[in-house]
N, C-alpha and C positions, 0 to 999 in steps of 0.2 A: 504494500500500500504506500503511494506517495505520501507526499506533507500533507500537498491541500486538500486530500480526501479524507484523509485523517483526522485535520483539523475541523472539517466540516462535520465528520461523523462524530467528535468528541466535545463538538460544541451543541448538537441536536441530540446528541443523551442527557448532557449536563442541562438543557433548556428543558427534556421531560420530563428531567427530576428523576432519571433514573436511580436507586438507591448503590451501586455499586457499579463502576467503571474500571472491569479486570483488564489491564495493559501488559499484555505480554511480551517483554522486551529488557535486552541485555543493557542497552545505552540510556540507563537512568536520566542521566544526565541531559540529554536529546529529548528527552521526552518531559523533564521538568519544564525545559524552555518553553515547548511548545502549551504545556498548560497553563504556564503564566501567560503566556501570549492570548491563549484563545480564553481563558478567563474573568471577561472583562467585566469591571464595574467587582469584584468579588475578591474577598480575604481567602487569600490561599496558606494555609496552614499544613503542614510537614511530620509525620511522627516515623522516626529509624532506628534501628536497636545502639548502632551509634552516639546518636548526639538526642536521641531523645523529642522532643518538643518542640517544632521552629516555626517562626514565623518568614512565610518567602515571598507574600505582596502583602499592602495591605493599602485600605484606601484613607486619607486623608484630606481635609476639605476638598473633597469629589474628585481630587487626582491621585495616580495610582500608582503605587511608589512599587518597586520592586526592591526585598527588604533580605536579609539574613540573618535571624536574630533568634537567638534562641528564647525559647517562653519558659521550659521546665525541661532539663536534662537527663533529670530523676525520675519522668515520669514512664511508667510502663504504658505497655499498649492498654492493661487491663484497665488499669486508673485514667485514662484518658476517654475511653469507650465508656466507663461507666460513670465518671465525672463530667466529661464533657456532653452526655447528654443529658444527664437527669439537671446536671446546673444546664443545660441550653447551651454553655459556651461556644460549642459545635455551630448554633443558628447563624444561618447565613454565610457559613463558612465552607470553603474547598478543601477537604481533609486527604492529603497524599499519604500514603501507609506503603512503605517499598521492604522488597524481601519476606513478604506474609506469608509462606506460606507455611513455614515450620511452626508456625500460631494457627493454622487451621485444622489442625489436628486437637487443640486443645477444647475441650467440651466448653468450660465456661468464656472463650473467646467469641467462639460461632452462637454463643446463645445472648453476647451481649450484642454482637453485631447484627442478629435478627431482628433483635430490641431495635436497633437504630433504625433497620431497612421498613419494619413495622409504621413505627411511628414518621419517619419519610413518606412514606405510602400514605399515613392518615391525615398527614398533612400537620403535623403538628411539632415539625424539626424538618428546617429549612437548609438542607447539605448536600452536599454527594461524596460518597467515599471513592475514594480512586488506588487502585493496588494497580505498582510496577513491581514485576518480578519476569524473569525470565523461565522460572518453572509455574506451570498454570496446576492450583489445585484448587477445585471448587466443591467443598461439602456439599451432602445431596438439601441440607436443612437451609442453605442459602442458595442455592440453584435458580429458583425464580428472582432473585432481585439482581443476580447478574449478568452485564452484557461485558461480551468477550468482544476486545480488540487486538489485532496485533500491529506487531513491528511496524513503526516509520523507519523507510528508507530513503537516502540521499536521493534526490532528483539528479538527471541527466546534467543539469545545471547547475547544482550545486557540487558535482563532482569537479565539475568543469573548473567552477572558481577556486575550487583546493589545489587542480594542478597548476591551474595560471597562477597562483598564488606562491607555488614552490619554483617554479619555473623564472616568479619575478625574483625571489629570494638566494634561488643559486643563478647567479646571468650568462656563468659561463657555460650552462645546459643550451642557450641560443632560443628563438622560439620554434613553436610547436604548428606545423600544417592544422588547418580547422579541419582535415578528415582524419589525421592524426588520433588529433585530440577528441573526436566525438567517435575514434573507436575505442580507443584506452578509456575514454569514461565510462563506454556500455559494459568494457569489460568489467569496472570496478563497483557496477550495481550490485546492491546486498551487501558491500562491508560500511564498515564505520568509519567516520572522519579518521578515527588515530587509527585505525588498518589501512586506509588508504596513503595516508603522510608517512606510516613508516614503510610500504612498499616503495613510496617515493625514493623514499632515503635507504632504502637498499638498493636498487637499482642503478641511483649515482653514486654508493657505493661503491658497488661491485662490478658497475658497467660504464661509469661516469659521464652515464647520460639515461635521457628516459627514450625509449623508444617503441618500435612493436616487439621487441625481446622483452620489453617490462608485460604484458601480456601472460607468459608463462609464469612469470613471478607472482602475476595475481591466481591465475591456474592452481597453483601450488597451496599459496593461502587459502582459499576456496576449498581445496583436496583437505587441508588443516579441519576446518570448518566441520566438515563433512565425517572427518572420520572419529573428532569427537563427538559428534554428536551419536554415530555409533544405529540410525537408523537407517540412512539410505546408504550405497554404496556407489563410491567413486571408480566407473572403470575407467583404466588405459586405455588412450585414444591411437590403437595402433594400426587399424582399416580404414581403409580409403574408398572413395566411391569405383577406382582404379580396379579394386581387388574383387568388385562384385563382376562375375562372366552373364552380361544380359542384364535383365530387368531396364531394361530402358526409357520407360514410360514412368515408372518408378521416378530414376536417377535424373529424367529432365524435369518432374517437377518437385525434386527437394533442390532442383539448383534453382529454380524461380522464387521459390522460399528460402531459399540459403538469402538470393542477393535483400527481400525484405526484409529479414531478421539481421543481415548487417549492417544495414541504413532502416533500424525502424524508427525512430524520430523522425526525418524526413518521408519515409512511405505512413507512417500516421498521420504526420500534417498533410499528406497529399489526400488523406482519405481510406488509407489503406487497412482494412481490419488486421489485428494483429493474430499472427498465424495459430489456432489453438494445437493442429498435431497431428498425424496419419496414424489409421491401422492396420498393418499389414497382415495380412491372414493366406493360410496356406497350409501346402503338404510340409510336413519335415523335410528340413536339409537342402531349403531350396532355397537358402538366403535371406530369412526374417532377422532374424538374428546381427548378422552382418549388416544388414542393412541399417539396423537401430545406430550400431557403432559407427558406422561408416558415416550415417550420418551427420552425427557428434562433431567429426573430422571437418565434416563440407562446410558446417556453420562454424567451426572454430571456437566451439563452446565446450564445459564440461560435458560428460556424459554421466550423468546419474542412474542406477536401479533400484526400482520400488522393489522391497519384498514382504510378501506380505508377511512372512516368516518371522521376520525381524517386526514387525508391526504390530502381531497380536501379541497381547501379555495376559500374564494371568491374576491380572484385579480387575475389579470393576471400576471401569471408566477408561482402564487404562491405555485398550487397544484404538480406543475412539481420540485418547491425547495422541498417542502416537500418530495417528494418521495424521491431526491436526499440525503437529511437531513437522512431521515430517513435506509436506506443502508448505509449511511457512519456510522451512531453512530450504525447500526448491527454490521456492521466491525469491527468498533470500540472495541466493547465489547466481539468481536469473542475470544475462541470459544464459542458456543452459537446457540441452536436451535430458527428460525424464524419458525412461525407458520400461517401461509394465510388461515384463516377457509373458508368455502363457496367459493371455488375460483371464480366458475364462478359466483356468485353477484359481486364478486370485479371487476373484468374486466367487465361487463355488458354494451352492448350498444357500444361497441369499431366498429368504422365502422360505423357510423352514421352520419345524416348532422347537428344535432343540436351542439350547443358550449360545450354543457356538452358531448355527445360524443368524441369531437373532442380533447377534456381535457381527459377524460379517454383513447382512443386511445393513447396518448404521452405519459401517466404511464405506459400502457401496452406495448409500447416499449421501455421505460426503465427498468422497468422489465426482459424483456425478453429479454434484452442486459446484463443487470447484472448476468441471470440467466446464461448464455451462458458463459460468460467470467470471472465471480469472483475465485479470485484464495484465499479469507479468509477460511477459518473455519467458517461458515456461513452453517449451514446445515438445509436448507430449506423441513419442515413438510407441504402440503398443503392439505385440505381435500377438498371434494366435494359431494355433493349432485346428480346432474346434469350432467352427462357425457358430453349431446350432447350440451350443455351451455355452456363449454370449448371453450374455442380460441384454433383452430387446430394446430397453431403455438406453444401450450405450454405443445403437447403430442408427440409434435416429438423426437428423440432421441437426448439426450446431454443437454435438458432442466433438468429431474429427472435421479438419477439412477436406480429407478426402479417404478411402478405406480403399486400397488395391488387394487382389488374389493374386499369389503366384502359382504358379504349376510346374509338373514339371519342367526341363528346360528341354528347348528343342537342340535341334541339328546344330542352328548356330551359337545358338548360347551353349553346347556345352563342348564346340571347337573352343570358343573365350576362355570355359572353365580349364577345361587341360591347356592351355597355352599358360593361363594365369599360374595354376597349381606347377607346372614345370620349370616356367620361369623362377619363380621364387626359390626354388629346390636345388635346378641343376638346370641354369642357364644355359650352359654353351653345349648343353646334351638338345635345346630345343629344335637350333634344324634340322636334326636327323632322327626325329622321330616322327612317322608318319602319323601326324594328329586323324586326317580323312579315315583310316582306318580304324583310328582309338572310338572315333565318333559313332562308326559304323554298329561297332559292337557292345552301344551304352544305350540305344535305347528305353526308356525307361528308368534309367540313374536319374538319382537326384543329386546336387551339384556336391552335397558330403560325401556321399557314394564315389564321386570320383576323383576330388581328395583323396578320399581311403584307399583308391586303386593306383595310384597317382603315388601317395606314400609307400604302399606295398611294395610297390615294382622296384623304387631306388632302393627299399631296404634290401630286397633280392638281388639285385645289383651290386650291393657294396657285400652281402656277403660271397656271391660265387668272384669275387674279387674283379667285378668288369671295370674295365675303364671307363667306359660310359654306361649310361641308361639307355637301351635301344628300347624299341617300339615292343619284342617278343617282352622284357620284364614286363611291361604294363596290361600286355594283353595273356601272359598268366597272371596276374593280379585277378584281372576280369573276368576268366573263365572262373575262377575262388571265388567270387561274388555273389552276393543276391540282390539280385535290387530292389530299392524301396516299390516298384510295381510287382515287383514277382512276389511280395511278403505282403503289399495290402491290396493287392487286384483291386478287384471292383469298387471298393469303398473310394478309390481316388479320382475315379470317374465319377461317384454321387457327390463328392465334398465338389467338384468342379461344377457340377451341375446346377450345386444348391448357388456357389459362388456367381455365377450368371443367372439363377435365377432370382437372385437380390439385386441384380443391375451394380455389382462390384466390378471396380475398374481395373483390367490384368494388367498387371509389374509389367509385362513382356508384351514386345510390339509384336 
């Protein structure tokens, strides 16, 4: 979420008098500003197991001072919650309470802060409380009086003015091209002013200048980010659109969305909606997979995977924070390809009467509320195996911008593939292997299948001690084989049939 939507949505709870304002967010500090900002005309008052009691604006013959002043040091949260409201001292005041949540486990905290939300609601205590914390925990006995917000992140803009900022402060760095600069700032959405200042300053460190090599450096902190946080997983961005043999329908249009997702500031102000994400669906082995990473690579972003493995826990509420957890630090990190392998495993079971059901039904419509409305740079990769496994709800239109099949590969996509898989292996064995022939007798392989035969033959090769790979190792490989047709026959003609008959668009021209 940017500032201004932020501030817009933190000023229109505090105007309905919302009883509680849960701010979920690491940069305390970022987010005091902006409530003293949007706070107007209103005594903003402060309580942290630190300093206690503060006062941080306060109004004065009708102007608005912005203050730092401590009220009571000594005072606990309990003595403040049950003093501050029975004396009223609370009325009319903006009460910030940061790091709460190891207090909401405490019975007689949540029973005095119901008191408060209580008498809010009846109109007889004029406040709002607001909690910053970075871990969200909401008892079930305060659940309705609270509205969940997350994370403000730096605008395009305001990144912009931190690098011009260092950029004015070292001179001998020179300046910065404006396309430069408005691609190192997309890279640097989702961190924080001081993550951003000190990538700076490792950069001209270590490179004594900022350029697009500072890019990986932010990559890197991003990868930091990511793997503390310990729910979604950072892959290695090692496949290229290069490495995929075919799908071509595919590959031209993630390069039409590569070029808006590198220029989306300019493709938004032209108009352009911002890309939500493709689903790729298909037989095993035939390049879903690849494609997600390969992705990653084409747009120059991280690559992330949802699992939902890592997602579900074993308390109540807990698999539902994680989801939420884990869409905010995607956001976070935007821009950045999210990648949902297997979709229909992940949702599986949604619509059932058991508990585990009825937990995975609440990710799926989180999910599918996020999918609908995310306005980041979040560009969601999902594969699938299983068509008719899909929750119908997440092939309707405005979920994906677009959902391709792939199929087998033909004659000439899987010339590409053995040329690709040989190349990479044993280059200067590639003109004297007669591909026309490898081709002839793969009918039916799927593009892993001939990897696999592909791998075989050089292993056989290097042990009857040959100099090269000739075309006989690859073609006993293949006679060794089964192919993904000969082990699911007919079922790959029904998943094709269903795939056309949803009007799904094939990867392959």
């Amino acid at each position: 979420m940017d500032r201004n939507m932020f501030k817009e949505k933190l000023h229109n709870y505090i105007d309905a008098k919302v009883p509680i304002i849960y701010i979920e967010s690491f940069d305390d500090h970022r987010i005091e500003d902006i409530l003293l900002e949007v706070t107007e005309r209103r005594i903003v008052v402060e309580w942290n197991e630190m300093d206690g009691y503060l006062c941080r604006k306060k109004i004065e013959a009708g102007k608005e001072i912005k203050v730092w002043r401590e009220i009571n040091s000594h005072y606990t949260l309990e003595e403040l919650l049950e003093t501050g409201v029975r004396e009223e001292e609370l009325d009319r005041r903006i009460l910030i309470i940061k790091d709460i949540e190891s207090y909401l486990e405490n019975p007689r905290i949540i029973a005095l802060l119901k008191n408060a939300c209580l008498r809010i609601e009846a109109g007889r205590l004029d406040t709002t409380l607001i909690f910053v914390s970075p871990i969200v925990k909401i008892p079930k006995e305060l659940e309705k009086y609270v509205t969940l917000l997350q994370e403000v992140y730096l605008s395009t803009d305001e990144i912009k003015t931190v690098i011009l900022e260092f950029l004015q402060e070292y001179s001998s760095l020179g300046e910065m091209s404006e396309e430069l600069l408005e691609e190192i700032a997309i890279a640097f959405k989702g961190l924080s002013q001081l993550e951003v200042e000190t990538i700076l300053a490792l950069a001209f460190s270590s490179m004594g200048k900022v350029n697009r090599d500072t890019i990986n450096l932010i990559i890197e902190q991003k990868q930091q980010i990511i793997q503390k946080a310990g729910i979604l997983e950072m892959i290695p961005m090692k496949e290229s659109m290069e490495d995929i043999g075919g799908l071509e329908n595919l590959k031209e249009w993630m390069q039409k969305k590569a070029k808006i997702m590198k220029n989306i500031e300019k493709a938004m102000e032209y108009g352009v909606e911002l890309p939500k994400g493709v689903l790729v669906a298909g037989v095993p082995g035939c390049g879903k997979s690849l494609s997600a990473k390969a992705s990653a690579k084409l747009l120059d972003v991280p690559l992330l995977k949802l699992d939902m493995g890592r997602i579900m826990g074993k308390y109540v509420g807990e698999s539902e924070s994680n989801m939420r957890h884990a869409i905010a630090l995607a956001e976070a990190i935007a821009p950045c390809v999210l990648w949902v392998d297997e979709l229909e495993k992940a949702f599986a079971g949604i619509g059932g009467d058991s508990g585990g059901a009825e937990v995975t039904t609440r990710l799926f419509g989180q999910f599918l509320t996020w999918m609908q409305e995310k306005s980041s740079a979040v560009f969601v990769v999902a594969t699938a195996n299983r068509i008719k496994q899909i929750p119908p709800e997440l092939l309707r239109k405005g979920r994906f911008d677009e959902i391709f099949y792939v199929k087998l590969p033909s004659s000439e996509e899987r010339k590409k593939i053995f040329e690709i898989h040989i190349k990479k292996r044993r280059k200067d064995d590639l003109e004297s292997i007669d591909i026309a022939k490898l081709v002839d007798k793969t009918s039916g392989y799927s593009g892993a299948d001939i990897e696999g035969v592909v791998k075989e033959g050089i292993a056989s090769a290097f042990v009857q001690e040959a100099s090269k790979v000739t075309t006989k190792h690859i073609l006993d490989a293949i006679k060794n084989t089964h192919s993904l047709k000969e082990i699911m026959g007919n079922e790959l003609d029904e998943i094709e049939a269903q795939y056309k008959e949803r009007k799904f668009k094939s990867a392959s021209k």
